[in-house]
C-alpha positions as CSV (number, residue, x, y, z in Angstrom):
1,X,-57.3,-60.9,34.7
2,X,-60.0,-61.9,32.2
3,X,-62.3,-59.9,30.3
4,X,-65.9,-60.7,30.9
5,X,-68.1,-60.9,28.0
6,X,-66.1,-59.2,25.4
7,X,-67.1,-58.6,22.0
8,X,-66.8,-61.1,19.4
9,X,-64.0,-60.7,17.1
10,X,-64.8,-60.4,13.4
11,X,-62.1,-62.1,11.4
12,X,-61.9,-60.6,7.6
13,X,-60.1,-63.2,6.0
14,X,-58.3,-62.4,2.6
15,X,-59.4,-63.2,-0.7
16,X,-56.7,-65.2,-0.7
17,X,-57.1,-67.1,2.4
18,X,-61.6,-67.6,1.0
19,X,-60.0,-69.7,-1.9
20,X,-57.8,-71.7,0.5
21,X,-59.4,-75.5,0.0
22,X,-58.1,-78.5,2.6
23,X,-56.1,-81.7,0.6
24,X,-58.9,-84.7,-0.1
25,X,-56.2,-86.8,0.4
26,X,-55.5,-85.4,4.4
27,X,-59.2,-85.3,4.7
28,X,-59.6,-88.7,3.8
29,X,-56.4,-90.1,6.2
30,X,-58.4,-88.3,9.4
31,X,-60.8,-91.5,8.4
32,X,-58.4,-93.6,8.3
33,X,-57.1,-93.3,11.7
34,X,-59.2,-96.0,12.1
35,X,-57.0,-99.2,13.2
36,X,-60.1,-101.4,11.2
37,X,-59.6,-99.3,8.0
38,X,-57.7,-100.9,5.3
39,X,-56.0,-97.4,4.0
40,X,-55.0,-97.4,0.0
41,X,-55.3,-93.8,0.6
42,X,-51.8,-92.1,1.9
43,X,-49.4,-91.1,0.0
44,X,-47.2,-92.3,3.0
45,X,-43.7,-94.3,2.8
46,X,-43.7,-97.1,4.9
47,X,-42.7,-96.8,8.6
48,X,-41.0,-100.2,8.1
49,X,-38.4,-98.6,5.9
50,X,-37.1,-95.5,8.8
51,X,-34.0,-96.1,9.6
52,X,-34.4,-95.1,13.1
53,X,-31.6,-96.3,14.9
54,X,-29.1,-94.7,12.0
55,X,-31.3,-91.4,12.6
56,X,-30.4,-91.6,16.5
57,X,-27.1,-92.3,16.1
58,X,-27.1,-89.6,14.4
59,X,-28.5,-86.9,16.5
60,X,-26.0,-88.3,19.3
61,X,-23.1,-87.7,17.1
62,X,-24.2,-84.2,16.0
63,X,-24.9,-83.2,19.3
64,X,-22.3,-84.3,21.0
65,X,-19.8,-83.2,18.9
66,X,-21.5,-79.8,17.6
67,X,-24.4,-79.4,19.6
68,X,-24.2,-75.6,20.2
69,X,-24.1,-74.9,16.3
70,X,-27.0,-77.1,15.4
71,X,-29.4,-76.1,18.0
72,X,-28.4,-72.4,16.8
73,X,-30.0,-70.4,13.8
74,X,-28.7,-71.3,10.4
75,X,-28.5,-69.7,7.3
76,X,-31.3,-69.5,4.9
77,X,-29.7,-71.8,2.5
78,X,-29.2,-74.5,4.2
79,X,-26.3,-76.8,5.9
80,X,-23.3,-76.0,3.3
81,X,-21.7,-80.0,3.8
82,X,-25.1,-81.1,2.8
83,X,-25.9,-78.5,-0.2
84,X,-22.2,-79.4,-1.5
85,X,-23.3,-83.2,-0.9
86,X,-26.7,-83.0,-3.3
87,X,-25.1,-80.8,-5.5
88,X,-22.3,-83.8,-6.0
89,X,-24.8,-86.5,-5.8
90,X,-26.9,-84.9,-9.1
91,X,-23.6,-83.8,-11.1
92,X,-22.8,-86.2,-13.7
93,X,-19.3,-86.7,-16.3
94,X,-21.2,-83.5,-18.4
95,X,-23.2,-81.4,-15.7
96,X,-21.8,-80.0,-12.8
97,X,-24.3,-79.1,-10.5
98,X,-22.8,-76.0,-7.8
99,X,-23.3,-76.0,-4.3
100,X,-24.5,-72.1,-4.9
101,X,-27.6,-73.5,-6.8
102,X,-29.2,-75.5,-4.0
103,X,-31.6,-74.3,-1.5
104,X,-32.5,-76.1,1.7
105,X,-36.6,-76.3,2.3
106,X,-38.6,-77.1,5.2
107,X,-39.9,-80.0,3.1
108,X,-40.1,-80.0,-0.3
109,X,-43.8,-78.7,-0.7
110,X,-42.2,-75.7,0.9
111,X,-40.5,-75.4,-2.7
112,X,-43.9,-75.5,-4.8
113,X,-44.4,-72.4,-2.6
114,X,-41.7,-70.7,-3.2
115,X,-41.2,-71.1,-6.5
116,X,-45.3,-69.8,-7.1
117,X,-44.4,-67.3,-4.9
118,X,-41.8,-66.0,-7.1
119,X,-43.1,-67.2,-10.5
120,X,-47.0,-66.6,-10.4
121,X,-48.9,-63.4,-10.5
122,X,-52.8,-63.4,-10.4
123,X,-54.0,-64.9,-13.7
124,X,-50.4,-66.3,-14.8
125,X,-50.4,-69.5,-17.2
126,X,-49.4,-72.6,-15.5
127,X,-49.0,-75.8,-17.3
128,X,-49.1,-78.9,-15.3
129,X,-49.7,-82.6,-16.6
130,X,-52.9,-84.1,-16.8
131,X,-53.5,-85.3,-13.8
132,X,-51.1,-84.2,-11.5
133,X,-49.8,-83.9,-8.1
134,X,-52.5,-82.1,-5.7
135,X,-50.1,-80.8,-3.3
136,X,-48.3,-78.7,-6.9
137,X,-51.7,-77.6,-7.5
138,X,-52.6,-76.9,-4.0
139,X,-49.7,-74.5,-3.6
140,X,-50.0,-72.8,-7.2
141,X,-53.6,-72.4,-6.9
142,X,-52.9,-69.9,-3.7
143,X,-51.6,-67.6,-6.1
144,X,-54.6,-67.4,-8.6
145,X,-52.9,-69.0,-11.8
146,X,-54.7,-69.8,-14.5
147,X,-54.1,-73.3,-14.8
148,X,-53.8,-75.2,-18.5
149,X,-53.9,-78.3,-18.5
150,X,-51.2,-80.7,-20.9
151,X,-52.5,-83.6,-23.0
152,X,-50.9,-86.8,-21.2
153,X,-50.2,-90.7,-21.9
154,X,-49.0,-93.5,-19.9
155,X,-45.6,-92.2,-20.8
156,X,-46.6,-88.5,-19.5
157,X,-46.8,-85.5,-20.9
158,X,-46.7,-85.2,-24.6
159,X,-43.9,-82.4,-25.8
160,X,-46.0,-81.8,-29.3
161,X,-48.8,-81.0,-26.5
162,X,-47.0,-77.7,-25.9
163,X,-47.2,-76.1,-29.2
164,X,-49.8,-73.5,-28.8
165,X,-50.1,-73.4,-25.0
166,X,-47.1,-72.2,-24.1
167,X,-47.0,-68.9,-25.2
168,X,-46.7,-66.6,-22.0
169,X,-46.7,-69.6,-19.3
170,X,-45.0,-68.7,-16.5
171,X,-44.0,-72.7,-16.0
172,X,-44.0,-75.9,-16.6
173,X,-44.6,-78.6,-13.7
174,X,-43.7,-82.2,-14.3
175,X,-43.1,-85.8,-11.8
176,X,-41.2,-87.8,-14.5
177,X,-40.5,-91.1,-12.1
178,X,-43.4,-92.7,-10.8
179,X,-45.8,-90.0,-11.0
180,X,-48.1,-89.3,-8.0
181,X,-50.9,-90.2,-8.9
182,X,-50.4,-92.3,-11.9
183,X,-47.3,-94.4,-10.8
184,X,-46.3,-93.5,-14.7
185,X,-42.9,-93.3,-15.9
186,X,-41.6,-90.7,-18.7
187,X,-39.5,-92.4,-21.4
188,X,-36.1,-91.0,-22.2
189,X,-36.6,-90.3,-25.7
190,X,-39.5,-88.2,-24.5
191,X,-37.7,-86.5,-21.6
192,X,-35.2,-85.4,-24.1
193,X,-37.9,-84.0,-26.4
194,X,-39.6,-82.2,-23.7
195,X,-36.5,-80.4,-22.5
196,X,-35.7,-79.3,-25.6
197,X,-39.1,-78.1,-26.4
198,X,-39.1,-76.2,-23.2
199,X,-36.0,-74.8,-23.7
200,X,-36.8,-73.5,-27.5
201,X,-39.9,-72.0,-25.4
202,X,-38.2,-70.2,-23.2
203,X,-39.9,-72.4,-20.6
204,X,-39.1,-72.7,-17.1
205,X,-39.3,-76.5,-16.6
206,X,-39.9,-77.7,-12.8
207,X,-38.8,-81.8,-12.5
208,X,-40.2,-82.8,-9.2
209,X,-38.4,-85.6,-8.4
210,X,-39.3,-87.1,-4.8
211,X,-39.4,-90.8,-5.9
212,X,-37.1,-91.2,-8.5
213,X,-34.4,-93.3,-6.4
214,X,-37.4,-95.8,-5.6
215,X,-36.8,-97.4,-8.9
216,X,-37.7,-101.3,-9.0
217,X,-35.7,-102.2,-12.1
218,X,-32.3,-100.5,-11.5
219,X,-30.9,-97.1,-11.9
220,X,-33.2,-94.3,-12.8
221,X,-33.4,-92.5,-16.1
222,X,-31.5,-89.6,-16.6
223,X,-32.4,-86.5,-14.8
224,X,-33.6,-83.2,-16.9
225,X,-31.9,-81.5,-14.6
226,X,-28.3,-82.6,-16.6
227,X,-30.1,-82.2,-19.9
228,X,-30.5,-78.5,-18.9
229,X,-29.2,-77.1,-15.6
230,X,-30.3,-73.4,-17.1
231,X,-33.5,-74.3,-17.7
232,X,-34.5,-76.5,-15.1
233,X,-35.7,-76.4,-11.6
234,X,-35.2,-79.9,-10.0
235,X,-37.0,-80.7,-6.7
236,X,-35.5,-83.0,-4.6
237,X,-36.8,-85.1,-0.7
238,X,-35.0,-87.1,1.6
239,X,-39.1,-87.8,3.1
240,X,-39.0,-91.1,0.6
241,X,-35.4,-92.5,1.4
242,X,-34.9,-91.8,5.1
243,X,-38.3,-90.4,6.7
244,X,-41.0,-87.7,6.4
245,X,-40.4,-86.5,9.5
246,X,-37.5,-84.5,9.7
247,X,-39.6,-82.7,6.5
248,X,-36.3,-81.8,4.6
249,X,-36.3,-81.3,0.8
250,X,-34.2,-79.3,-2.0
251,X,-34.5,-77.2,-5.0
252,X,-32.0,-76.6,-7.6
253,X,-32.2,-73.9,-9.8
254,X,-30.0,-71.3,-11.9
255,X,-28.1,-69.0,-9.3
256,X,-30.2,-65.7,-10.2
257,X,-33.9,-68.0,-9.1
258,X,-32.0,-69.5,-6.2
259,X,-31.3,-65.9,-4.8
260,X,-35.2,-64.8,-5.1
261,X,-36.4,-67.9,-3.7
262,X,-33.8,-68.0,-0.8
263,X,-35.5,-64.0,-0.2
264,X,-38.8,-65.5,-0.6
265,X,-38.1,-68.2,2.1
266,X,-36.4,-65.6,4.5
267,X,-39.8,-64.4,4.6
268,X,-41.4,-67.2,5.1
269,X,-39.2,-69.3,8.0
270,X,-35.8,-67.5,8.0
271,X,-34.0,-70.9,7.6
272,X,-34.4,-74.6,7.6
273,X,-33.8,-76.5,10.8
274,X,-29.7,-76.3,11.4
275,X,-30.5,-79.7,13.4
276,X,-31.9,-81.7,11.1
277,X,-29.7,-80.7,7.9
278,X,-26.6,-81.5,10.2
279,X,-28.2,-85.1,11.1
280,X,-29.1,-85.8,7.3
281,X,-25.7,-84.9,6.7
282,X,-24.2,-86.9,9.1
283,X,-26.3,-90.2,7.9
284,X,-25.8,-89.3,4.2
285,X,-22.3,-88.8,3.7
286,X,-20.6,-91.9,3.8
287,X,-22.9,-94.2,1.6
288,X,-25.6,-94.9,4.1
289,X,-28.2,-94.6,0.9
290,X,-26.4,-96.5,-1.5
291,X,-27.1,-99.8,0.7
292,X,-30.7,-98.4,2.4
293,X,-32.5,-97.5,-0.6
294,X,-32.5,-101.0,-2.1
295,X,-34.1,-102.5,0.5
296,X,-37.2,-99.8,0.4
297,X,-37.3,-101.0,-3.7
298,X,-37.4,-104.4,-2.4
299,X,-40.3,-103.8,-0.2
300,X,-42.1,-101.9,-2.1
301,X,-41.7,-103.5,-5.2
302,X,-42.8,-107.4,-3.8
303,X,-46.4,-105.3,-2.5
304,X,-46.8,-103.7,-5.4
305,X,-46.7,-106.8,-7.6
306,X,-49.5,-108.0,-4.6
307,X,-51.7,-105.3,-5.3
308,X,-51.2,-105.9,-9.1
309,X,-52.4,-109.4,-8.7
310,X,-55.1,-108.9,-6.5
311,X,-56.3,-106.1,-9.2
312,X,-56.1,-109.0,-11.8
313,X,-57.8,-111.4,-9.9
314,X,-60.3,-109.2,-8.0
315,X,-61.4,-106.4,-10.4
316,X,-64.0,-106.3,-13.3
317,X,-62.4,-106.4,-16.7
318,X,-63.7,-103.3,-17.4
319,X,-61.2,-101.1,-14.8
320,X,-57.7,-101.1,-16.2
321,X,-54.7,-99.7,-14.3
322,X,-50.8,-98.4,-14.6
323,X,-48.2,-101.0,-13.7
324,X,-45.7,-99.3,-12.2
325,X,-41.9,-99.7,-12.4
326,X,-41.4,-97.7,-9.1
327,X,-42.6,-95.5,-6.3
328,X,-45.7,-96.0,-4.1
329,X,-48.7,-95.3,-6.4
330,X,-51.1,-97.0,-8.9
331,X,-53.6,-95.7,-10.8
332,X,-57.3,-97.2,-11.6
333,X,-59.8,-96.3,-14.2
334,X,-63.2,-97.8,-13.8
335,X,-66.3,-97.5,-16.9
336,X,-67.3,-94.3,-17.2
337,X,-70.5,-94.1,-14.8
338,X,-69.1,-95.1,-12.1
339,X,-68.1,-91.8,-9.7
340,X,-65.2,-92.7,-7.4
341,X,-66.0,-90.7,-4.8
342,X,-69.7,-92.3,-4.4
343,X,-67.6,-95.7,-4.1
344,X,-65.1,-93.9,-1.6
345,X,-68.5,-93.4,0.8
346,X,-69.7,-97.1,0.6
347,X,-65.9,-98.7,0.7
348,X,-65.2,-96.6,3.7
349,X,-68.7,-98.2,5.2
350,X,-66.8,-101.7,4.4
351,X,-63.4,-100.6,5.6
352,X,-61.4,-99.7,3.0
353,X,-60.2,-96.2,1.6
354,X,-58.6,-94.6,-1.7
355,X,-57.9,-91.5,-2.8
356,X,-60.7,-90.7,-5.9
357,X,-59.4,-89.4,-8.8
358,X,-61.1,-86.2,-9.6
359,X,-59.2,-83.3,-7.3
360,X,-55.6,-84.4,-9.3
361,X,-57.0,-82.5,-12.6
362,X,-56.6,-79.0,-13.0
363,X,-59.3,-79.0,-15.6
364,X,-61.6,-81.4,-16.7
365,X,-61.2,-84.0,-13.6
366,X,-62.2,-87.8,-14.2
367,X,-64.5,-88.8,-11.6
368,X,-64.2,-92.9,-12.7
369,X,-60.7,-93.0,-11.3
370,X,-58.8,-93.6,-8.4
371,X,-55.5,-93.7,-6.8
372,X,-54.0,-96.7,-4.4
373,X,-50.8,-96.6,-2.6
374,X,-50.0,-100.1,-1.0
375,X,-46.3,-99.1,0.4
376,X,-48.4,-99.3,4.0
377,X,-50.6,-102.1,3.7
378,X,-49.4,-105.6,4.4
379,X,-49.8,-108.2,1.8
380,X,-52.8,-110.3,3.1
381,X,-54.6,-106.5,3.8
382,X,-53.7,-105.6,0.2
383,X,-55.7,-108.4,-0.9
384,X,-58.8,-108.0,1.7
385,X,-59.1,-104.5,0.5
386,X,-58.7,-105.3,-3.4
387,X,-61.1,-107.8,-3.3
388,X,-63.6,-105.5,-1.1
389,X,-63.6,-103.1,-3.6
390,X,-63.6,-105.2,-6.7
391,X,-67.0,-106.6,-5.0
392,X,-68.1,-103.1,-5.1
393,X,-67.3,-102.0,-8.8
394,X,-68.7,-105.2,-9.9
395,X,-72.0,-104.8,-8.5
396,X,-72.4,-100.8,-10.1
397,X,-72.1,-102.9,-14.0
């Protein structure tokens, strides 16, 4: 039976729901469904890197051999063969890192939740980098913090930078590999100086870590994480080493956080999926990264050098941009009156798309920068699209 001509409801939404704002970045990709669209846009790894006949030979094992436990609920801190696995995989000779002190997410934005959830009340001083990852200040800004924003280089965030700031900050958020949106790298010596400056502080130190294996020149820097296990929350993603998909991240965190976030996520999804931690498992445990992730590096690291010499042959002297030594991203600043979304509107009119700049600043945004992935774009696109746009700065001098 339906009702004929009933009322129409009125939905009070929250405060907190009125704030809520939708990513730029997912706005812009509904654009770029496009097939003719040459996308710089997505922070997306590169379907050519999924490993998806490992993933379904996978699943067939799992199943078969387990089926009724994975497709059953799970506890709400994950998979324990996979949180002992992480927790080996990040100990080193000097910092053992316990299976007790890793939490299983649903992806690891779900993390940035939960840890805001837990560490933010209403007008609580956040410190985040300058710029920073949207999706951080996405999820922290649900929560009403009051966001401060920390002087930054080309090697990140500058420890000295703290002095003064820190005084009542409920946290500090940093990407130290690669940085999305930057593609910037923080030095060791810096690294060092930071976690000790935190940790004088008092400071709760989040290292958000989701490309740190995609390192072109070798092993990665050392991880804060080891510098300070007590004093610092590491974030961790299999999305950039095996796929997005099967949205599975990490945190790791002293045991006392770990218990009020694995509450906070009870609340929120009861538990990770059983299935996919046990796949992960199955495709992790014997090696299967040490001899994948290379070949992602490989890729990404041949179109990055692409983009870089389309930039250098394409764009006006006047824009400069990061050279990155990893990940997916680089990072474009253009003369001072030129708005990058403006250009966004007339480069999407010529087929191509990027992510402007502005909406990755907590304070202060830069509207003459931009942000270009290239992990997704073949080589000859790459160029087409660099050259588009370098037409288009050019004629705004």
């Amino acid at each position: 039976m339906k009702l004929e001509n009933p009322a129409p409801i009125q939905w009070h939404f929250s405060q907190r729901a009125q704030q809520l704002q939708s990513s730029v970045i997912r706005d812009i990709l509904k654009v770029t469904v496009n097939p003719d669209i040459i996308s710089f846009a997505g922070g997306l790894p590169s379907p050519e890197t999924f490993p998806v006949e490992r993933m379904r030979a996978a699943h067939d094992a799992v199943l078969s051999r387990v089926g009724k436990v994975a497709l059953q609920y799970g506890p709400s801190d994950g998979y324990a063969p996979l949180r002992e696995w992480i927790a080996g995989s990040l100990s080193t000779s000097d910092s053992t890192i316990l299976p007790e002190q890793v939490l299983m997410l649903s992806g690891s934005q779900q993390g940035l939740d939960l840890i805001a959830k837990v560490l933010i009340d209403e007008g609580s001083k956040v410190l985040v980098e300058t710029p920073s990852y949207l999706g951080a200040l996405q999820a922290f800004s649900v929560y009403r913090p009051n966001f401060v924003s920390v002087a930054s280089d080309d090697g990140g965030m500058l420890p000295e930078a703290l002095e003064g700031v820190a005084d009542g900050a409920r946290l500090l958020y940093s990407l130290p590999n690669f940085q999305n949106p930057t593609g910037r790298t923080m030095p060791l010596e810096r690294r060092i100086a930071l976690v000790e400056t935190c940790a004088r502080l008092g400071l709760p130190l989040i290292e958000d870590n989701p490309y740190g294996d995609l390192s072109y020149r070798g092993e990665p820097l050392p991880k804060m994480l080891n510098m300070n296990p007590h004093g610092v929350i590491y974030m961790g993603s299999f999305s950039k080493v095996l796929t997005p998909g099967i949205r599975l991240g990490y945190v790791v965190a002293p045991v006392a956080l770990i218990a009020k976030l694995e509450q906070a996520k009870q609340a929120a999804d009861l538990h990770t999926a059983q299935l996919t931690q046990m796949v992960v498992h199955e495709v992790v445990k014997d090696g299967f990264l040490d001899e994948h992730v290379p070949t992602i590096r490989k890729l990404y690291a041949d179109q990055c050098q692409v983009m870089l010499d389309a930039l250098q042959e394409f764009f006006p002297k006047s824009a400069t941009w990061t050279r990155p030594a990893g990940g997916m991203f680089i990072w474009v600043t253009l003369p001072k009156h030129i708005d990058s979304m403006e250009l966004l509107k007339e480069a999407v009119q010529q087929n191509v798309a990027f992510v402007p700049g502005a909406p990755f600043y907590a304070n202060e945004p830069a509207h003459n920068t931009l942000r270009l992935s290239f992990v997704t774009v073949p080589p000859e696109k790459i160029r087409q699209g660099v050259a588009t746009l370098g037409k288009l700065i050019a004629s705004k001098l």
